[in-house]
C-alpha positions as CSV (number, residue, x, y, z in Angstrom):
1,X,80.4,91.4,99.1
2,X,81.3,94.8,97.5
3,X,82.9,97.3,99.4
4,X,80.0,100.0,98.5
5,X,78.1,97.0,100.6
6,X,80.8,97.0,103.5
7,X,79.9,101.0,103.3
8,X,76.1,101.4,103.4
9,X,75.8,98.7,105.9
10,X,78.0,100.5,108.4
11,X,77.4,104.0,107.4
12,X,80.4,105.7,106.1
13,X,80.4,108.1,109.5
14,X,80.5,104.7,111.7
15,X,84.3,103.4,109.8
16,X,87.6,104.5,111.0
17,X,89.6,104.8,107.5
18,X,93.1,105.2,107.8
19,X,95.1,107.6,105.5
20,X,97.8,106.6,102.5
21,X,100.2,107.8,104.8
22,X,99.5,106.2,107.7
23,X,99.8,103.1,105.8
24,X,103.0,103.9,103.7
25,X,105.7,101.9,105.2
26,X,103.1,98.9,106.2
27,X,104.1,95.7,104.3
28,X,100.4,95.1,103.4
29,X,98.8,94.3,100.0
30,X,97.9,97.1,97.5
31,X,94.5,96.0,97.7
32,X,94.6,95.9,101.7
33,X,95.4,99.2,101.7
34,X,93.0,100.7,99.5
35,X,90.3,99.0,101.5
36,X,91.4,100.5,104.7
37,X,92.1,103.9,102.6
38,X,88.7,104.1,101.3
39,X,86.4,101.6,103.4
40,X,87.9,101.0,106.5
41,X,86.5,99.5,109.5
42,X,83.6,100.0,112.0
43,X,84.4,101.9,115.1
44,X,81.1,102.5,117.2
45,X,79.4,99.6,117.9
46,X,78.9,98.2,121.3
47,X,81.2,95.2,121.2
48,X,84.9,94.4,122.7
49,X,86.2,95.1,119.2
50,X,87.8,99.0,119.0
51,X,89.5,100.3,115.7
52,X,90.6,103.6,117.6
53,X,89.4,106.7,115.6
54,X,92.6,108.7,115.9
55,X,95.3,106.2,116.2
56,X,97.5,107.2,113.1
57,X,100.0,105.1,111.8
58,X,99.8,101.3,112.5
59,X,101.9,100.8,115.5
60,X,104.6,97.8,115.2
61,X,103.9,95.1,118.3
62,X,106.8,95.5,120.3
63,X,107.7,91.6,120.8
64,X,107.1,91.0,117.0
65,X,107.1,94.0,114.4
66,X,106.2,92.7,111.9
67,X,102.4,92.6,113.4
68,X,100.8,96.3,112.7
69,X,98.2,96.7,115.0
70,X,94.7,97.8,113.8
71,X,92.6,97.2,116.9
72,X,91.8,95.1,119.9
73,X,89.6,92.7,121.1
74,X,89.0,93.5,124.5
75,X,92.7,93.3,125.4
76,X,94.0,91.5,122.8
77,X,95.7,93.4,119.9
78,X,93.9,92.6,116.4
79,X,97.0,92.8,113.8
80,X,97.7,92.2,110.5
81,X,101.0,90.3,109.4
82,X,103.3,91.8,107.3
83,X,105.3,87.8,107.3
84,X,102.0,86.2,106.6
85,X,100.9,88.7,103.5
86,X,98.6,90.8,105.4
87,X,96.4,88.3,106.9
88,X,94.4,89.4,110.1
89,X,95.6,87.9,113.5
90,X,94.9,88.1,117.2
91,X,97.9,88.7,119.1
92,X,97.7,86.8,122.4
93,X,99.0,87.9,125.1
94,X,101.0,84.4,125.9
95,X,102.6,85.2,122.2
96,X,101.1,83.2,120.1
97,X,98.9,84.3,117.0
98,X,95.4,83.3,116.8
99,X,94.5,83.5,113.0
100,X,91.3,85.0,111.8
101,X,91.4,86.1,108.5
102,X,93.4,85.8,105.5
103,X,93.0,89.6,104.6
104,X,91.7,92.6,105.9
105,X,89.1,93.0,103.0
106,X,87.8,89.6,104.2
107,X,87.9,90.7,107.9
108,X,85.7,93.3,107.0
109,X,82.9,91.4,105.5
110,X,83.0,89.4,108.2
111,X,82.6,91.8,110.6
112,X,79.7,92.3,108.7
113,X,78.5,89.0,108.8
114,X,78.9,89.0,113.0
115,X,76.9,92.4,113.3
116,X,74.1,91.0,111.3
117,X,73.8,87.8,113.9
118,X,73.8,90.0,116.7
119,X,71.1,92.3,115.6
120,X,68.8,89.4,114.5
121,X,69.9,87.6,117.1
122,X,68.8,89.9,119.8
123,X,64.7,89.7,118.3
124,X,65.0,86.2,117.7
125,X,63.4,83.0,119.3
126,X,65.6,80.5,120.6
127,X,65.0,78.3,117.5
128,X,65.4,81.3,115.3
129,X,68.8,82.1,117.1
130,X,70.4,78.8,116.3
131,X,69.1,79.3,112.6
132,X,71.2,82.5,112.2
133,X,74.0,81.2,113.9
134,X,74.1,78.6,111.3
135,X,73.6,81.0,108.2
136,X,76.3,83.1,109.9
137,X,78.8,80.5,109.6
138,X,78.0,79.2,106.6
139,X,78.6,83.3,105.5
140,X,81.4,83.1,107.2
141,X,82.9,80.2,106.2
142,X,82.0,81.2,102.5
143,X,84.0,84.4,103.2
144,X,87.5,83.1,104.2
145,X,87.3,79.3,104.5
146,X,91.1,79.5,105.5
147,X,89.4,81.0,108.6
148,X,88.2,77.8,109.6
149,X,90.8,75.8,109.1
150,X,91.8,75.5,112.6
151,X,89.4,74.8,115.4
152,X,91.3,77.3,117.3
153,X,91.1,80.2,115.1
154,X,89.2,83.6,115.7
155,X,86.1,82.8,114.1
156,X,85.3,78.9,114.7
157,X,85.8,80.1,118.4
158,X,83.5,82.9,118.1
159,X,80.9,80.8,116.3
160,X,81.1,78.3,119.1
161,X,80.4,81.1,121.9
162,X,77.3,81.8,119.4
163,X,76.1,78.5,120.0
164,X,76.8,78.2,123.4
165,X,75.1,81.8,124.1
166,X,78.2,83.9,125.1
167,X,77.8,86.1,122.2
């Protein structure tokens, strides 16, 4: 997926880009940086993901700094890992790292991916539902299959709650 895609499917009013200088001293890829520079990532949609509008520079977690966090899940910090080359991570709150992405380019396609499941999800049959679950994965997995990896990472989890009708 292009990132004039990433874009048009959000709406460039509905991403939260963060400036070069917000990003200057974060240990990030070139090319991770230019996507949040000039892409960015979607800030007003009705789920427990926020990637606050205003929020400035990435702010180091305080038990590991070398997590910059970008967001949250509900709670849970989404960060990316200057250690682990930039990948995308979900800091639990026990201290361990729940992986989800290997970069944040890929995180945002795939947050694509998950907002096209939950709008055709919402109009869909039963049937239909578990159809679009199983193109989303296969998207997903497509993606980043690093993100699947791990039956405990971010996204097989999320897929299961798909399937199981949490989400």
């Amino acid at each position: 997926m292009e990132r004039q895609d990433i874009i048009r499917f959000w709406g460039q009013e509905n991403l939260r880009r963060w400036s070069e200088e917000d990003l200057r001293d974060v240990a990030i890829p070139r090319s991770s940086k230019s996507f949040l520079v000039e892409v960015g990532l979607p800030f007003r949609e009705d789920w427990t993901l926020r990637f606050d509008r205003d929020s400035g520079p990435l702010p180091r977690l305080p038990n590991k700094s070398y997590y910059r966090r970008i967001g949250f899940d509900g709670p849970v910090p989404i960060c990316l890992d200057e250690h682990g080359g930039g990948r995308v991570v979900a800091a639990e709150h026990d201290g361990t790292a729940r992986y989800i992405n290997s970069s944040i380019e890929v995180f945002g396609e795939s947050l694509v991916f998950y907002q096209q499941y939950r709008k055709e999800a919402r109009t869909a049959s039963d049937d239909e539902v578990q159809d679009i679950i199983a193109e989303t994965e296969e998207h997903l997995r497509d993606a980043d299959p690093t993100a699947f990896g791990d039956a405990n990472n971010w996204w097989p989890v999320i897929v299961e709650q798909m399937k199981q009708g949490l989400l």
